[in-house]
C-alpha positions in Angstrom: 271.9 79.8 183.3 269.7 77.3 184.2 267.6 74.8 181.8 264.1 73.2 181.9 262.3 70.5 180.5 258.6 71.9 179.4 255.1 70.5 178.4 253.6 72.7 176.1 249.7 73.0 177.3 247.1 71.1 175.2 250.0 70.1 172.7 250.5 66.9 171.2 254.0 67.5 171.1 256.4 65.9 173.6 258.8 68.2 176.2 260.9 71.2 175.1 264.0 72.4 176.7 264.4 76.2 177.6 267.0 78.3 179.5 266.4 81.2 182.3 268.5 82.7 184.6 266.0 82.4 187.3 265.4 79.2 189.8 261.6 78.2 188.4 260.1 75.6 191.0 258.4 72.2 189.0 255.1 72.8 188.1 255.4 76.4 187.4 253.3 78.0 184.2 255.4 79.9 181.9 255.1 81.6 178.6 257.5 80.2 175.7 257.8 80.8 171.8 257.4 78.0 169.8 257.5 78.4 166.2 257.6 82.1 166.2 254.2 82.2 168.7 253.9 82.6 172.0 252.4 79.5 173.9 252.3 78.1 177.6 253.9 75.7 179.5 255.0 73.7 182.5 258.2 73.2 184.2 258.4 68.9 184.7 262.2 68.9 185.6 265.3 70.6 185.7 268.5 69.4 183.0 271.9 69.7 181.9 272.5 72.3 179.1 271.9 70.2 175.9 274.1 70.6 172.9 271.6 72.8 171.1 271.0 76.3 171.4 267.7 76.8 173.4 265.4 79.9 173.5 264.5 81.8 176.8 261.3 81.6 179.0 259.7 84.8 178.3 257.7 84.6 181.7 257.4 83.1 185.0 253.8 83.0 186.3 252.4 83.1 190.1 250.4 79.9 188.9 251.6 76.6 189.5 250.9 72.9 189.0 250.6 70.6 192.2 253.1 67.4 192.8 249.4 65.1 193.0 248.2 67.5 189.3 251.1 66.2 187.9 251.0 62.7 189.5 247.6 62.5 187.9 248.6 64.3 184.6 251.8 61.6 184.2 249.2 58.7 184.8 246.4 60.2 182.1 249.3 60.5 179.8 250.5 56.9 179.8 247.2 55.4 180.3 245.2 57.0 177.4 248.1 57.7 175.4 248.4 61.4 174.9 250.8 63.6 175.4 252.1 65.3 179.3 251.1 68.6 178.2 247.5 67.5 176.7 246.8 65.7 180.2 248.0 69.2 182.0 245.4 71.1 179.5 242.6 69.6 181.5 243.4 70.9 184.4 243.8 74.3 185.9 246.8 75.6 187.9 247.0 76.9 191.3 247.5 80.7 191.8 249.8 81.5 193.9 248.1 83.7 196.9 251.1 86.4 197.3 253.7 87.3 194.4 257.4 86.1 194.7 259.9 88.6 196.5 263.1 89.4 194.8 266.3 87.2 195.5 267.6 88.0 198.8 264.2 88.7 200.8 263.8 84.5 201.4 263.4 84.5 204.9 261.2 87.7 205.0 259.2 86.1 202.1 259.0 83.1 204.4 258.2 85.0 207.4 255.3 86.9 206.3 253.7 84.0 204.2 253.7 81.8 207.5 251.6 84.8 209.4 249.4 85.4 206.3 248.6 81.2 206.4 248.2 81.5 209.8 245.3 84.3 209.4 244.3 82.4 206.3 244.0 79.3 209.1 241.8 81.5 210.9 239.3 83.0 208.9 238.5 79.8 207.0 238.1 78.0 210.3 235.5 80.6 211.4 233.9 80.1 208.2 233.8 76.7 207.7 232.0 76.9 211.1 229.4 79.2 210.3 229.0 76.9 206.9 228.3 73.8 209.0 226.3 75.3 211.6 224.0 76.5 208.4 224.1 73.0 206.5 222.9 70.8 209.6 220.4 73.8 210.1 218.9 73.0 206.6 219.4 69.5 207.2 217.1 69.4 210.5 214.2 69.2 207.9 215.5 66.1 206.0 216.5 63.7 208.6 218.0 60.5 207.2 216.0 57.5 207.7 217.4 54.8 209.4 218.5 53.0 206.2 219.7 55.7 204.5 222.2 56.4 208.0 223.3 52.8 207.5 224.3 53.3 203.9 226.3 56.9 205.2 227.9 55.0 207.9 229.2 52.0 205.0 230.2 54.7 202.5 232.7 56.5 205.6 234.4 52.9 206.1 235.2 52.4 202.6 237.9 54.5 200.6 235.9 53.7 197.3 232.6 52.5 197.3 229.1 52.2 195.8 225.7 54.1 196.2 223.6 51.5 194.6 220.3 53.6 195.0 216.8 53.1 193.5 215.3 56.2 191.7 214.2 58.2 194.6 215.6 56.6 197.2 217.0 59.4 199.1 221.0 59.0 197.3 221.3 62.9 197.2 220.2 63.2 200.4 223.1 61.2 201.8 225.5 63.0 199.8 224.6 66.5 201.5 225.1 64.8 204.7 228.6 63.6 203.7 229.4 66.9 202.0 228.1 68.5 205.8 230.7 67.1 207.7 233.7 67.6 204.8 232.9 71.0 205.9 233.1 70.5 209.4 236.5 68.9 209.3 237.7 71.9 207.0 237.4 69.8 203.6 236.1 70.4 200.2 233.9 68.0 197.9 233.5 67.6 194.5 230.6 66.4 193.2 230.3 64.9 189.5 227.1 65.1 187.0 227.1 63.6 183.9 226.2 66.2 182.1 224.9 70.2 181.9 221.8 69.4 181.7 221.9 67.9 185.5 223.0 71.2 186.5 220.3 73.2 186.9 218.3 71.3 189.4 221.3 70.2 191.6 222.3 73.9 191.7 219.1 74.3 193.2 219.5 71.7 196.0 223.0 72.5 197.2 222.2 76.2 197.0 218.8 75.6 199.5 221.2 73.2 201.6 224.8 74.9 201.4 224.5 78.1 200.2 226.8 80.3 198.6 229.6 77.7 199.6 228.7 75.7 196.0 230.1 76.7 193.0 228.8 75.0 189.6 230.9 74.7 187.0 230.8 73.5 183.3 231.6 74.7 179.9 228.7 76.9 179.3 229.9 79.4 182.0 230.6 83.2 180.8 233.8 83.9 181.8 232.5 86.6 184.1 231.1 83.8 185.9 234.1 81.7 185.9 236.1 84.6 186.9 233.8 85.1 189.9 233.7 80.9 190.8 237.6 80.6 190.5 238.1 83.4 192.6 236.0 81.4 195.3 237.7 78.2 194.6 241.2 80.1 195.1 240.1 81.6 198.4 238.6 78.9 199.7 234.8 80.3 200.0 233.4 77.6 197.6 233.3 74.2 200.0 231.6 71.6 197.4 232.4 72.4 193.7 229.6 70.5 191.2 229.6 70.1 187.7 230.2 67.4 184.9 233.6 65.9 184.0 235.8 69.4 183.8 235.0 70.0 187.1 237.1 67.2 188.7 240.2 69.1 187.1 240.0 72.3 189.3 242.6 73.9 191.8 241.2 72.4 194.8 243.0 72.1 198.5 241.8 70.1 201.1 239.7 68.1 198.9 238.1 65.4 201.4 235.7 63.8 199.2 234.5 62.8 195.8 231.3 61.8 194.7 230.2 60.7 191.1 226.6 60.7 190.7 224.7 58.5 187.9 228.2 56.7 187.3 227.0 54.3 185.0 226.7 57.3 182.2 228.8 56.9 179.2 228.8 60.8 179.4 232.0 60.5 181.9 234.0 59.1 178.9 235.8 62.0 176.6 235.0 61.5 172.9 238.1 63.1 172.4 241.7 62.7 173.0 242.6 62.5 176.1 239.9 59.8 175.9 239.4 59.4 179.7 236.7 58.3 181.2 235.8 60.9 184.5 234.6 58.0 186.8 238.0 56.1 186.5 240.1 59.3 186.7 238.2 59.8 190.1 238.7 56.5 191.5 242.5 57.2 190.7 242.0 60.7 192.3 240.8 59.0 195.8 244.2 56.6 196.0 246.5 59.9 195.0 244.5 62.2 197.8 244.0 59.3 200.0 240.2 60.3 200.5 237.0 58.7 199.8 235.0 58.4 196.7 231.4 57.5 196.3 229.4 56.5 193.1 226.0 56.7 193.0 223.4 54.7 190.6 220.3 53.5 190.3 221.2 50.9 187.5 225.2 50.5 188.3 227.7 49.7 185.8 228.6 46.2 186.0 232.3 47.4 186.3 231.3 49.4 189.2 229.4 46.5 190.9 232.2 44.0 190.4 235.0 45.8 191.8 233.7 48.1 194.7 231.6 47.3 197.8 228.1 48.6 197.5 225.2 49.4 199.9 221.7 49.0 198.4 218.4 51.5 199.3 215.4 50.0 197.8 212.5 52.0 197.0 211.7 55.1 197.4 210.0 58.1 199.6 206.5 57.9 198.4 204.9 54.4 198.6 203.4 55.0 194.7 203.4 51.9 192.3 204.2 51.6 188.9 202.3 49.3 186.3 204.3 48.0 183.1 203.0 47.4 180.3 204.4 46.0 177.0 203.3 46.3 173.5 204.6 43.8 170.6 205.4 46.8 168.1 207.9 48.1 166.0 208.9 51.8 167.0 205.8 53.9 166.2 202.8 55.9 168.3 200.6 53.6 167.8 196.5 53.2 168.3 197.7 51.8 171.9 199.6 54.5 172.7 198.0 57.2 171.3 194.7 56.0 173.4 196.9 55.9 176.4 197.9 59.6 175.4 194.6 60.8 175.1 193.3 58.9 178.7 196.3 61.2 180.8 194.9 64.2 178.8 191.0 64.0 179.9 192.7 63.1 183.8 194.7 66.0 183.5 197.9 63.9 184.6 201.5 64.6 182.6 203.3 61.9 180.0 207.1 61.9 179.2 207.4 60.0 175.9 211.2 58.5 175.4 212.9 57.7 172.0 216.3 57.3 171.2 216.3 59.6 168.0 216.5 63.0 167.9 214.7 65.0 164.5 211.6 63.5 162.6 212.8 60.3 161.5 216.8 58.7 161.6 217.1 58.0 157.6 215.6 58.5 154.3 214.7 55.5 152.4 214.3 54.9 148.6 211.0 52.5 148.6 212.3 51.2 144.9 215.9 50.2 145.3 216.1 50.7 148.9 218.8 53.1 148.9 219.3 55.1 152.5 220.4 58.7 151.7 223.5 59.3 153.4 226.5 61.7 153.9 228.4 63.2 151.7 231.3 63.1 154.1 229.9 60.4 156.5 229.5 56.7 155.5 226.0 57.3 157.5 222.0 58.0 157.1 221.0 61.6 157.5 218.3 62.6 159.8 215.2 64.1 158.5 215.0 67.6 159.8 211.6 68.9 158.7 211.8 72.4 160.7 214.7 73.3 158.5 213.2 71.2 155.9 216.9 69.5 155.4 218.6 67.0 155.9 221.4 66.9 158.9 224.7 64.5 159.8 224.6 64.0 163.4 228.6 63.3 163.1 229.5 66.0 160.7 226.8 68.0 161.2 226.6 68.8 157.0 223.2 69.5 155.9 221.8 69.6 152.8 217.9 70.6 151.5 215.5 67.3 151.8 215.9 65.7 147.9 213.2 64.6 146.3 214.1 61.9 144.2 216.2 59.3 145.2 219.8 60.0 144.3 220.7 56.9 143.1 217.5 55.0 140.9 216.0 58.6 140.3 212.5 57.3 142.1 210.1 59.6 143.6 208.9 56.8 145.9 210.8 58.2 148.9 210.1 57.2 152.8 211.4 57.5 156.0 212.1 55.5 159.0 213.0 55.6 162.8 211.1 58.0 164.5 212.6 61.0 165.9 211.5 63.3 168.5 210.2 66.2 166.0 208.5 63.6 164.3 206.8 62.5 167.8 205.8 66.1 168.3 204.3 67.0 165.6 202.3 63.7 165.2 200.9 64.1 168.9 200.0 68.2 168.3 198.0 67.4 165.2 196.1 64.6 167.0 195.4 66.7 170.4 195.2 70.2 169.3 194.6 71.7 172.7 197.3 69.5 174.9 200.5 71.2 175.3 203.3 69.1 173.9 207.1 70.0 174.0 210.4 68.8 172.7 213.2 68.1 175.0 216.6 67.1 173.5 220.0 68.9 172.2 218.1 70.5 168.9 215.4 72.6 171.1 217.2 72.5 174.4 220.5 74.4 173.2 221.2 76.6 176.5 221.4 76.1 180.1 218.3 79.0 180.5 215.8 77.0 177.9 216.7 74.0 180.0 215.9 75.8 183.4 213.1 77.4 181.1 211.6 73.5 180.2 211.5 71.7 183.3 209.9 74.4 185.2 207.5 74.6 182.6 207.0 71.3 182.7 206.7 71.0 187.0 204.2 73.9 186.9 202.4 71.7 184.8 202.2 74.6 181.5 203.4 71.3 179.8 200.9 67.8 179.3 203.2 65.8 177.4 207.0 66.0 177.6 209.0 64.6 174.1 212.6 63.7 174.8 215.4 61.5 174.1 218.3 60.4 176.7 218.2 63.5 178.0 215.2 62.8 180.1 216.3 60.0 181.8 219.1 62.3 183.2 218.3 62.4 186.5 216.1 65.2 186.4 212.7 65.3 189.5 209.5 65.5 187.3 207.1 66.0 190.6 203.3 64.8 188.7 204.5 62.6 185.8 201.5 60.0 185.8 202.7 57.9 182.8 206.3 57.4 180.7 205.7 55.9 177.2 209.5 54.6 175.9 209.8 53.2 172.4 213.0 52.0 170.6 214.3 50.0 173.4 214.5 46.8 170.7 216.6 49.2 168.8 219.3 49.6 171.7 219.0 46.2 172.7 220.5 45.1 169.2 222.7 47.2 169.4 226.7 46.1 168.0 228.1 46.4 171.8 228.9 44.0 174.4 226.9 46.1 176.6 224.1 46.4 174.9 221.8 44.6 177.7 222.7 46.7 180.1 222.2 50.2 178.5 218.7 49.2 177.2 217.9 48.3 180.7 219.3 51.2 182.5 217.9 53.0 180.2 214.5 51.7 180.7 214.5 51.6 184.3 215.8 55.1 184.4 213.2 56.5 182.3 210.5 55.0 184.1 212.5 56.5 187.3 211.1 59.8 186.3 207.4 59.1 186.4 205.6 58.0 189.8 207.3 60.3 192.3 204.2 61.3 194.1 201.4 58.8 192.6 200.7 55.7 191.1 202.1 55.5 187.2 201.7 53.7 183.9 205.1 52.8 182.3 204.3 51.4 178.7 206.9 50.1 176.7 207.1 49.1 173.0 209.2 45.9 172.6 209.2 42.7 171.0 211.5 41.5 173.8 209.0 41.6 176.9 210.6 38.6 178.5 214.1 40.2 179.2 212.6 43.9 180.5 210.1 42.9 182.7 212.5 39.7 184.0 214.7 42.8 185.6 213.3 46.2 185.5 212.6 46.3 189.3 215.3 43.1 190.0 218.5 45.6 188.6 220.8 43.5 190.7 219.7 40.1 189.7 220.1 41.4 185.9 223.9 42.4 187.0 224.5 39.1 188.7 223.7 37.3 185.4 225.0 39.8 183.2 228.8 38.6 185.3 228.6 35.1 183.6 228.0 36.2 180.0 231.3 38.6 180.4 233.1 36.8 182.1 236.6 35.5 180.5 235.3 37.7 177.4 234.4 41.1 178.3 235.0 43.7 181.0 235.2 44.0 184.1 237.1 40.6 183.5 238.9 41.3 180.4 240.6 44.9 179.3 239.6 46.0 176.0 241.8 49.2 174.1 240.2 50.4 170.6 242.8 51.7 167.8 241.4 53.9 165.4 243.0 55.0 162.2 241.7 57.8 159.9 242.9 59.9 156.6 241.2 61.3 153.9 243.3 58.6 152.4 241.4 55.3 152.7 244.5 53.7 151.9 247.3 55.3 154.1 245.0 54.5 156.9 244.6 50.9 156.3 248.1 50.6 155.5 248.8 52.2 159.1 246.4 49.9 160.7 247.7 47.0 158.7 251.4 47.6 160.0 250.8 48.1 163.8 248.7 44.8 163.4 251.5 43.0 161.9 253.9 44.4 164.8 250.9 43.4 167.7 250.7 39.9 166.8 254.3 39.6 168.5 252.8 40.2 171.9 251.1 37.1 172.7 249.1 37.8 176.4 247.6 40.7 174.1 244.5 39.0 171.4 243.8 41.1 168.1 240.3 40.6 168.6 239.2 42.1 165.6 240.6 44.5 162.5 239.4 46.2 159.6 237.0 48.8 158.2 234.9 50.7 161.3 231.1 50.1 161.3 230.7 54.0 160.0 233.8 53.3 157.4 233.7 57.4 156.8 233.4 60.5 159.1 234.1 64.2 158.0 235.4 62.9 154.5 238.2 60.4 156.6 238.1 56.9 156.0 238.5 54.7 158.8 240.1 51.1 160.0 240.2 50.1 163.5 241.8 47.3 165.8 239.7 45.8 168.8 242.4 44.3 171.5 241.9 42.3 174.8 244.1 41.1 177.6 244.2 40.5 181.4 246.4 43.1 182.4 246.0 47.3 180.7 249.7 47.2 181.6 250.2 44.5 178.8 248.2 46.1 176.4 249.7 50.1 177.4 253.4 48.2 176.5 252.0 46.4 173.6 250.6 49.7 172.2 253.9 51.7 173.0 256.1 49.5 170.9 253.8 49.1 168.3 252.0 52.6 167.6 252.3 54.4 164.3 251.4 58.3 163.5 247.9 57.7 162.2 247.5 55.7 165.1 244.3 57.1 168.4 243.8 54.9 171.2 240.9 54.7 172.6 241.4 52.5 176.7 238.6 51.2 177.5 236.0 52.0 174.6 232.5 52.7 175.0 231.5 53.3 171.7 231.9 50.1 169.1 229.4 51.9 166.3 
């Protein structure tokens, strides 16, 4: 009998020890009962038979996890603090290509495998061949300028390295080029989007370029279709695999190269345990695999900036010019902009208007006691939903109808504030009947077909005036935009978050990205803060050179910062939690308690909340901190993005 050590997949629960009479190789997926139901697992090691009585395997799978998966699943585990078989749920396992013999037929087993590798060799040789021959075929009509060959040639000598690319510079140009001669040398890329809603586009691009060699994937695949891209993963068809963070935790051999575009976006970070952030997990990949990785930006993260070498490509392909201009306002359409609106409309030329909020307005506000109307579950304002005439959580998503009275004086003198997209849209429709104006955020853009749907709309100019929030600073090619309007920048900028600065920038810049592809544009911008925007919005790298002295000994990259976060439906058994693993971290002296308390939104989902905020020099001092410390109520969030 032999026994096994086993990570239950997507568990919190640490290993499990089962027997077998068969000789399971590490790695292997099996099928185990826990609790009276059937789950899976992995084998992590072989032990001696324990004291206990232990249960059988009940299967032994042709699927297996690699040595580097779980490398990289040991290192997600101890980093963010989670447990080895949650890390192993991000990732899929190998499939083995042949089933295993029975005992006795090793060297036959062995024998045939080595042929069938050897005709594997073959044919994927032959068609990585034809695959190349087709990519620098397509490629003959976008020939690299000379600058963009210099920043190829610095991204090839560097195992980690920075694509520090104005909008339109040519970035994903230079990433087909790379991806071209992976293929050549019998590799596979992957290549990271922030998000979905990037998808659709790049598909496009690497299709016209590579062919049926990509394969897209992302969590809004049917599983017909990921049935039909594993299967070319496993066999070796698909040669670049694209997609947002998921797709960095597929089966992959020969994996030569990864490239993270837009890596600035918080998108990369999971909101959920495992709290990894996709960007760093790749950056880890590329020392494991020993291959390269590139990230790619127009506004950089100052992390990235600070730590890796970087090429820069200024401007862009078409020699258009872009005019700013600022309005002293607080976040409405005003006359100025609503004049503006109405001069793109009698030119015929397209307008992307950005804000930050989705629905008609953020909160509802009593006018007589000033009372915001807020969750019943969530210590936060509810958005005005007019459509649905209700009123939504954006954390719980409860709704409720739209009151009219004011819960707590019993006024009538209700009012809103913050506007929201809807809001924008209906507003713009009533004042230009015949213009064709369209929302573009998560509560109209729900699928990956109405967001294909949208921006072809858009580019076959059936749309004048394009609503949206972050999503349409996401990287996508608006070919005509004439002019980008984007309010509520004041609103990021005062944001509670040490990067505050640079997301409102970024954010600006990226927006204004989106308009002037092909002609001149008009970038107007509502902001009481004029001096900071238009100091850096076409200087991004001076901005990061001075954002380095206000972080520095406080903030990352110079300082590592872990957020602990405590909830229960019991206010006080979470504060008592937070309260005891605060007591046990003031022992640790090269780790500062920053900050503790109640969170800015004290309640979510009907749990109260309490966090601590920790900094240090060193993650390792903070990771053994934490690990003496931690208590059950206790989630860690390394390297925290979200402060709200």
């Amino acid at each position: 009998m032999h026994y096994y050590n086993i990570a239950l997949l997507n568990s919190p629960l640490e290993s499990f020890t089962y027997q077998s009479y068969k000789t399971i190789e590490i790695g292997t997926k099996v099928k185990i009962n826990v609790r009276n139901r059937d789950a899976f697992g992995v084998v992590l090691s072989t032990c001696k038979k324990p004291e206990f009585e232990t249960n059988e395997i009940l299967e032994v799978y042709d699927a297996y996890y690699s040595e580097q998966q779980l490398l990289l699943a040991k290192f997600i585990a101890s980093y963010y603090f989670c447990s080895l078989g949650e890390a192993l749920g991000l990732m899929l396992a190998y499939v083995a290509t042949h089933s295993q013999v029975e005992l006795g037929n090793e060297s036959k087993d062995c024998h045939v495998a080595t042929l069938l590798a050897v005709t594997d060799f073959v044919i994927a040789s032959e068609h990585n061949l034809v695959i190349a021959s087709e990519a620098r075929q397509s490629h003959s009509n976008i020939v690299l300028s000379d600058k963009q060959k210099e920043a190829l040639a610095f991204l090839k000598k560097h195992k980690t390295s920075l694509l520090f690319g104005d909008t339109g510079s040519g970035k994903t140009e230079i990433y087909m080029y790379y991806f071209s001669e992976m293929i050549e040398q019998n590799k596979r890329s992957i290549f990271l989007m922030p998000e979905i809603s990037l998808t659709p586009q790049m598909n496009q691009r690497l299709h016209n370029h590579f062919g049926d060699a990509v394969v897209m994937w992302h969590s809004k695949l049917t599983p017909k279709q990921k049935k039909e891209a594993l299967e070319k993963i496993y066999d070796g068809r698909a040669k670049i695999i694209a997609g947002p963070r998921s797709a960095l935790f597929l089966p992959i051999k020969e994996l030569g190269l990864i490239v993270v575009d837009e890596e600035h976006d918080d998108s990369y970070k999971s909101s959920s345990r495992p709290r990894y952030n996709a960007r760093d997990i790749a950056i880890y990949m590329g020392k494991l695999y020993d291959i390269p990785v590139v990230l790619g930006s127009a506004t950089p993260s100052l992390s990235t900036y600070v730590k890796f070498p970087h090429v820069r490509l200024k401007g862009g392909f078409y020699n258009s010019k872009k005019e700013f201009v600022y309005e002293r306002s607080a976040e409405s359409l005003s006359p100025l902009i609503m004049e503006s609106l109405k001069k793109s409309l009698l030119a015929k030329e397209q307008t992307i208007v950005f804000l930050p909020t989705r629905a008609n307005f953020k909160y509802l506000i009593c006018s007589d006691c000033g009372h915001t109307h807020k969750c019943v579950f969530c210590s936060v304002g509810m958005s005005i939903h007019q459509k649905t005439r209700s009123l939504k959580c954006h954390y719980c998503n409860f709704a409720q109808a739209i009151p009219q009275v004011c819960s707590e004086c019993k006024g009538h003198n209700l009012s809103s504030s913050r506007l929201g997209t809807a809001e924008a849209v209906k507003e713009i429709k009533e004042a230009f009947t015949d213009a064709a104006v369209e929302q573009f955020d998560r509560d109209v853009i729900t699928t990956t077909n109405k967001l294909k749907s949208a921006l072809k709309r858009f580019n076959d100019k059936e749309i004048d005036i394009l609503v949206g929030t972050q999503m349409l600073s996401k990287g996508h090619d608006y070919h005509g935009v004439a002019q980008a309007i984007v309010l509520g920048m004041d609103n990021m900028l005062n944001m509670s978050d040490y990067r505050a600065r640079e997301k409102a920038l970024s954010t600006l810049v990226q927006v204004a990205g989106r308009s002037g592809r092909k002609e001149s544009a008009k970038v107007l911008v509502q902001s009481f803060n004029e001096s900071f925007f238009s100091a850096y919005v076409d200087k991004y790298e001076d901005f990061l050179e001075e954002e380095k002295e206000y972080r520095k000994e406080l903030y990352p990259p110079y300082k590592k910062l872990c957020r602990i976060l405590f909830s229960h439906k019991n206010g006080i058994k979470a504060q008592e939690a937070m309260n005891e693993m605060q007591q046990c971290l003031k022992n640790f002296s090269n780790v500062e308690i920053v900050g503790y308390g109640k969170c800015a939104i004290e309640r979510v989902a009907d749990k109260y909340r309490f966090e601590i905020l920790l900094r240090s020099d060193k993650s390792t001092d903070i990771i053994k901190a934490i690990s003496t410390c931690k208590n059950g109520l206790a989630e860690i969030d390394m390297d925290p993005i979200e402060f709200g």
